[in-house]
N, C-alpha and C positions, 0 to 999 in steps of 0.2 A: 370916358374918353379912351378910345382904343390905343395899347401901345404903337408904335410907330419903331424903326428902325432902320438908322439912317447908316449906309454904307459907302463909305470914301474909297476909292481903288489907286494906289499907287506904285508907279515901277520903278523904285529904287529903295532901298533901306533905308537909307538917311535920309531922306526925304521923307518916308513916313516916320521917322523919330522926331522930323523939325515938326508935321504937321501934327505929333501927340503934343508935344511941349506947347503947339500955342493951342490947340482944344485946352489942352488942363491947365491954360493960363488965362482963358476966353473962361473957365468956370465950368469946364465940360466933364462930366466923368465917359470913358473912353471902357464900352462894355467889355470888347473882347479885339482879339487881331490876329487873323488868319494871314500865316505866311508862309512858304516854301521851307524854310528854314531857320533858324533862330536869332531872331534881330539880337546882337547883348546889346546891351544899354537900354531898350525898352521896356521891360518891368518894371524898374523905379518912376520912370517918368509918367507911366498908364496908373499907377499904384499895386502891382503883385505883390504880394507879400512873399515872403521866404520862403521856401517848399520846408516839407514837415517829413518828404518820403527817407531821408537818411535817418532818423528816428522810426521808423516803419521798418527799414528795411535792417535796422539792428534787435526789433522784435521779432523780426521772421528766424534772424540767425541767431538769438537767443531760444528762439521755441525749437531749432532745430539741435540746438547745440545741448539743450534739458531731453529734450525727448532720444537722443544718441545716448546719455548716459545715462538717461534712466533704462533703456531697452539693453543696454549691454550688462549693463549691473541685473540685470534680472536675468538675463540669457545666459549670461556665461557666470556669473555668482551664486544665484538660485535657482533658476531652472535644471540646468544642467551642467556643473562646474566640470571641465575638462582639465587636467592637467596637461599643457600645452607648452613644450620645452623647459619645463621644472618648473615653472611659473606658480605663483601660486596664488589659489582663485579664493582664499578667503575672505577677501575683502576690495571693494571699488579702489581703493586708496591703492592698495600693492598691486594693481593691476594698470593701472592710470597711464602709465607711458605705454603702455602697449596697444590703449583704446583712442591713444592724440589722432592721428592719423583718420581712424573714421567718425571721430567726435567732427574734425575737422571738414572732412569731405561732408558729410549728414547735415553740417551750420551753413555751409556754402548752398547745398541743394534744396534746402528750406528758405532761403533766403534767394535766392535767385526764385524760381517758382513763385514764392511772395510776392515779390515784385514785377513780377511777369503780370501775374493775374490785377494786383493791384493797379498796376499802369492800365490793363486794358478797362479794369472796371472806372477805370477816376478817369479817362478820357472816353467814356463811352461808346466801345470800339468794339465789344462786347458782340459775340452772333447775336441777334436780335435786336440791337439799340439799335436806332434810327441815328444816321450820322447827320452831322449840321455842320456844312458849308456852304455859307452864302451863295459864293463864287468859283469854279471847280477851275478856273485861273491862278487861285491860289495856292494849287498845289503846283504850281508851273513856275511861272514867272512874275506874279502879280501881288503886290500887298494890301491885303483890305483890313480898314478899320470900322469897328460897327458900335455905332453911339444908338442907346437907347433912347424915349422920351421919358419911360419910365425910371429910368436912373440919374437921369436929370429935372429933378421937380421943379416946376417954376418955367420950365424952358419948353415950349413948342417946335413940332419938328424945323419950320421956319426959321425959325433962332441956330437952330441947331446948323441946318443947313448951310445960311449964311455967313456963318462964323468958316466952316469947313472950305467957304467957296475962294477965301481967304489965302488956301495952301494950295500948294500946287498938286491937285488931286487931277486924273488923269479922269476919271468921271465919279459921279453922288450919284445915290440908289437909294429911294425909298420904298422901304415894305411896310407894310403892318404884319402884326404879329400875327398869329392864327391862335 
């Protein structure tokens, strides 16, 4: 049986939050939902889990934050210690305040870039990725929600349909997958 993919179009926010709540109370799992801008309160209701990117993005400024002090302690310690206002280059430790400043700038720059690349990779936005939007309305003024068959086992597009014709959806689209 071919996937199927059913798309509900709605023009108001709260009104595609009532029509997630009675999907995921009709037994519907609610695949995805394209919207101009960020519904709150719809996450918990569709089922999103908690993003994981603030852990990601304290790996980036961790990697940028080791890689600053290990390059300065090599640069200015071993490589080539300079005596630089009496300062003295024998050691990372006695040198430490004098390196905050581009430890600090290096953990930001690695960390922002991280996160740059990481959001276009995880939203496949990427030159080359092919983009997927249903409805090119939904970058304007339109709220779409797109219920799979294959995510909901046991249930036919029909069912599916049905249940959706229930909310006040502005119009249902059905595809199949390719």
């Amino acid at each position: 049986m071919a996937d199927k993919m059913i798309y509900a179009v709605y023009d108001d926010p709260e009104v595609l939050k009532s029509a997630a709540r009675t999907a995921v109370t009709a037994g519907l799992k609610v695949s995805d939902v394209y919207s101009p801008f960020p519904v709150h309160g719809l996450d918990p209701i569709i089922g999103v889990k908690r993003t994981r990117l603030g852990i990601v993005s304290f790996m980036f400024g961790l990697t940028g934050l080791s890689l600053a002090l290990l390059g300065m302690s090599y640069f200015m310690i071993w490589d080539w210690p300079m005596n630089i206002g009496g300062k003295p280059s024998f050691s990372l430790y006695q040198n430490l305040p004098a390196f905050i400043p581009v430890a600090f700038e290096f953990t930001v720059l690695c960390a922002a870039h991280g996160m740059a690349i990481t959001y276009l990779i995880r939203n496949k936005t990427l030159p080359g990725m092919p983009a997927r939007n249903p409805d090119p309305r939904s970058t304007d003024d339109k709220f779409v929600m797109e219920l799979r068959t294959s995510a909901n086992p046991g249930r036919n597009a029909e069912d599916i349909v049905s249940v959706l014709r229930g909310t006040p959806a502005s119009e249902i689209n059905e595809r199949s997958s390719h």
